[in-house]
C-alpha positions as CSV (number, residue, x, y, z in Angstrom):
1,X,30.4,50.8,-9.4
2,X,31.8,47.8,-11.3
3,X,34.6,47.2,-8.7
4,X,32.3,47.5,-6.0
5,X,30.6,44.6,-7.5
6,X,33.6,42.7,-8.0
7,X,35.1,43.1,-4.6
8,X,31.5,41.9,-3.0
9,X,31.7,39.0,-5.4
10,X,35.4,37.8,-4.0
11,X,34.1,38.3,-0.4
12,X,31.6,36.1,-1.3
13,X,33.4,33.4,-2.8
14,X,36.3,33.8,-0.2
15,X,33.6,33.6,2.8
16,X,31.4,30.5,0.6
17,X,35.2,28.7,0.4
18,X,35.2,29.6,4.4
19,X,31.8,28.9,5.4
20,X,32.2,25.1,3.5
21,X,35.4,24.1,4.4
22,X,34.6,24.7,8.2
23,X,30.6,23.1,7.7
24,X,32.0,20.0,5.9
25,X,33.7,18.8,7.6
26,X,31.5,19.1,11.0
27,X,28.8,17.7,8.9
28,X,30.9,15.0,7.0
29,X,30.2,16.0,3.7
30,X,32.9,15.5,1.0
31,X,35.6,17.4,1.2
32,X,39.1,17.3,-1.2
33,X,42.3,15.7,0.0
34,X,40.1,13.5,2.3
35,X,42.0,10.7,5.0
36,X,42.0,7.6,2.7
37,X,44.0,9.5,-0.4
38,X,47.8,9.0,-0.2
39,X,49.1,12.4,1.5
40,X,51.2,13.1,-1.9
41,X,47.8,12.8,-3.7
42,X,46.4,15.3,-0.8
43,X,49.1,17.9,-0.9
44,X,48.1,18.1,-4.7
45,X,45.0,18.2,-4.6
46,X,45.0,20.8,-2.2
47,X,47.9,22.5,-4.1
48,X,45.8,22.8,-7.1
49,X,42.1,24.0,-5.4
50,X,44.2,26.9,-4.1
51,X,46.1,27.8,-7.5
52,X,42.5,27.9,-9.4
53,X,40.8,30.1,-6.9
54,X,43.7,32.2,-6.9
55,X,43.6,32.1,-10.6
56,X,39.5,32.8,-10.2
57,X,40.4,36.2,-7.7
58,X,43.0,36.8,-10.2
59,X,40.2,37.2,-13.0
60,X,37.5,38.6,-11.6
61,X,39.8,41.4,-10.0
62,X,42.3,41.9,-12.9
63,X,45.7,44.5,-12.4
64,X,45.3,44.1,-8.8
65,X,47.4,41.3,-7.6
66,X,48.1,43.3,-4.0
67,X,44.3,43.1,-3.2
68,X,43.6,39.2,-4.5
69,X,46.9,38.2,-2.2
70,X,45.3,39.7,0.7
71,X,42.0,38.1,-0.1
72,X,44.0,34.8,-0.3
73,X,45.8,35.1,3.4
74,X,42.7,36.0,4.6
75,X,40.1,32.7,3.3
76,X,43.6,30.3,4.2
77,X,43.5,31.9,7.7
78,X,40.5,32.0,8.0
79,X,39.7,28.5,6.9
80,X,42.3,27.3,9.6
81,X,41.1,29.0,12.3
82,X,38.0,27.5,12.1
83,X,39.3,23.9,12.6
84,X,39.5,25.1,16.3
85,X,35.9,24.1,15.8
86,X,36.8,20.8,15.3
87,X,38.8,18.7,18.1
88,X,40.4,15.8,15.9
89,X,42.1,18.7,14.3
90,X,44.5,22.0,14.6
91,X,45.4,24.5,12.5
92,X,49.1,24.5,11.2
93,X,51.8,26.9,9.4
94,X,51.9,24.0,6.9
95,X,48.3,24.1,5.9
96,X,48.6,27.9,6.1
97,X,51.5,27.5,3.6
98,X,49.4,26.1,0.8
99,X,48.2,29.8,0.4
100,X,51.7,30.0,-1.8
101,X,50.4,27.8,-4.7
102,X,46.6,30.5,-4.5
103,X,49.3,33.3,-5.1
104,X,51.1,31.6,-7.7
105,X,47.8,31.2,-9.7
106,X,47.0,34.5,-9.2
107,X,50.4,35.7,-10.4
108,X,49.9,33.5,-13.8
109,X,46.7,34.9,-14.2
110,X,47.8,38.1,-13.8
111,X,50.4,37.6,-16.3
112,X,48.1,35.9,-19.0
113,X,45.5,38.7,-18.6
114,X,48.7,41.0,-18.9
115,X,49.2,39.8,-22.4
116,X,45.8,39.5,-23.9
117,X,44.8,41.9,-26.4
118,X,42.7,44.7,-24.1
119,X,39.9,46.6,-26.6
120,X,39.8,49.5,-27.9
């Protein structure tokens, strides 16, 4: 019953991340890596959103790095699908990319929680 839970809880945040990144920026609310940040500073920021939600996946569905990964593919392609939405832009394999750094979180995650005491 508990992974039940947890799998319905990283749908949900995977289609929240979705659902917001797609609204926000028909709507103009603020979004990271916005136009008037250097695109170092962008790459970054964007870098680092996707390492902490992996990192997030990572915890709430610990020992299973296979399923968070898929999870991860799935909100990136998702996410850039939707700019079809949106006609100033287009989805790219770079922004698809950016999934890498989500997986790498997860991975560190995965290897902290590998190492913590477990109890009894």
């Amino acid at each position: 019953m508990r992974l039940n839970r947890q799998f319905t809880i990283v749908t949900a945040l995977g289609l929240a991340l979705t659902t917001y990144a797609a609204v926000a920026a028909l709507k103009g609310w603020p979004v990271i890596g916005e136009h008037h940040h250097d695109e170092r500073v962008m790459l970054i920021e964007r870098l680092s959103v996707w390492a902490l939600f992996g990192s997030a996946l990572s915890l709430l569905l610990p020992g299973r790095l296979m399923i968070v990964c898929g999870f991860l593919i799935v909100t990136s392609l998702a996410i850039e699908l939707s700019q079809i939405l949106r006609p100033d832009r287009y989805p790219s394999l770079f922004s698809a990319a950016q999934i890498l750094s989500g997986i790498v979180g997860a991975a560190i995650a995965q290897l902290v929680l590998m190492f913590l005491p477990r109890p009894p």
